[in-house]
N, C-alpha and C positions, 0 to 999 in steps of 0.2 A: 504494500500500500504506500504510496507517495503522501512524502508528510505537506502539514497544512504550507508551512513554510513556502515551500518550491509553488507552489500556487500562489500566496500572494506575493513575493518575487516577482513572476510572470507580471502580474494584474500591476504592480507597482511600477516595471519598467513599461508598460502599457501604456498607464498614466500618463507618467513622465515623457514619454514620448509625444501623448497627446498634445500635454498643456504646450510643449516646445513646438510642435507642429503649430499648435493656433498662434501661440504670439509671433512666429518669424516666420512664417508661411506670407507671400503676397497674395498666391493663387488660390479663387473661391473655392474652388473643388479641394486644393490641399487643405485646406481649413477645416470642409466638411467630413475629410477623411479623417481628420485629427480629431475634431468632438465626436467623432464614430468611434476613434479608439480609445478615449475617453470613457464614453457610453460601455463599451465590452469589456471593458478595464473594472465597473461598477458590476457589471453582471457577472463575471466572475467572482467576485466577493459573494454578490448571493449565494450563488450555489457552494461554491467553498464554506463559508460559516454554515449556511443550511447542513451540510454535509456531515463538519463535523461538531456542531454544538448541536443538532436535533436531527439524529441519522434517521428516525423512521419519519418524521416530518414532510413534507414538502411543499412548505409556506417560500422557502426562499427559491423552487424551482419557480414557482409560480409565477414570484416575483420579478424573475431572472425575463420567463415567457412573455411578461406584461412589457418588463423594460424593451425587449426587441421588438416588440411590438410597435409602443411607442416609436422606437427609433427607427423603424424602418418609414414608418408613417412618416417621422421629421425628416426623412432622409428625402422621403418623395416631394414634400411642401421644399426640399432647399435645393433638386436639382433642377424646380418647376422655376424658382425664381432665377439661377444663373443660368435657363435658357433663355429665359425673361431677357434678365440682362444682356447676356449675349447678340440676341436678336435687336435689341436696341442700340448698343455700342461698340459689338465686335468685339469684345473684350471683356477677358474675365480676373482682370486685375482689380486687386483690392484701389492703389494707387490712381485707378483712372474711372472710380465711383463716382467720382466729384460732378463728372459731365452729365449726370443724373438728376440733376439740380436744373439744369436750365430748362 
């Protein structure tokens, strides 16, 4: 059995990777990739704690189910908007949002 450890390792360099993806990414689509691994970085925590603080349980599979849920839904509503953008400016830089304004 793999201990709890090496899971949240996993989920923590996940994280970490996310938050660094969203703040130095320019590109809208790298952003969205970054709060997706964000988002699976939390869902692994679910099911890990679920797993091992309540083995016959499965409140935190559940919870794991709900969160993909949700995030595939936000995933759809954010690549509706940067084809939105796209199609309006040809451009999916964060840097050249500004043209959105006039």
């Amino acid at each position: 059995m793999i201990h709890m450890e090496y899971y949240l390792v996993v989920s923590t360099i996940m994280f970490f990777a996310g938050i660094f993806g969203f703040f130095y990414r320019r590109n809208l689509l790298a952003i969205l990739i970054s709060i997706e691994l964000i988002l699976n970085s939390v869902d692994i925590n679910f099911a890990v704690f679920n797993r091992y603080l309540f083995p016959g349980q499965l409140e935190g599979f559940f919870f794991t189910l709900f969160a993909i849920g949700i995030s595939a839904a936000e995933t759809a509503v954010a690549i509706a908007i940067i084809i939105n953008i796209y199609r309006n400016i040809r451009n999916i830089q964060v840097s050249k949002l500004d043209k959105m304004k006039h």
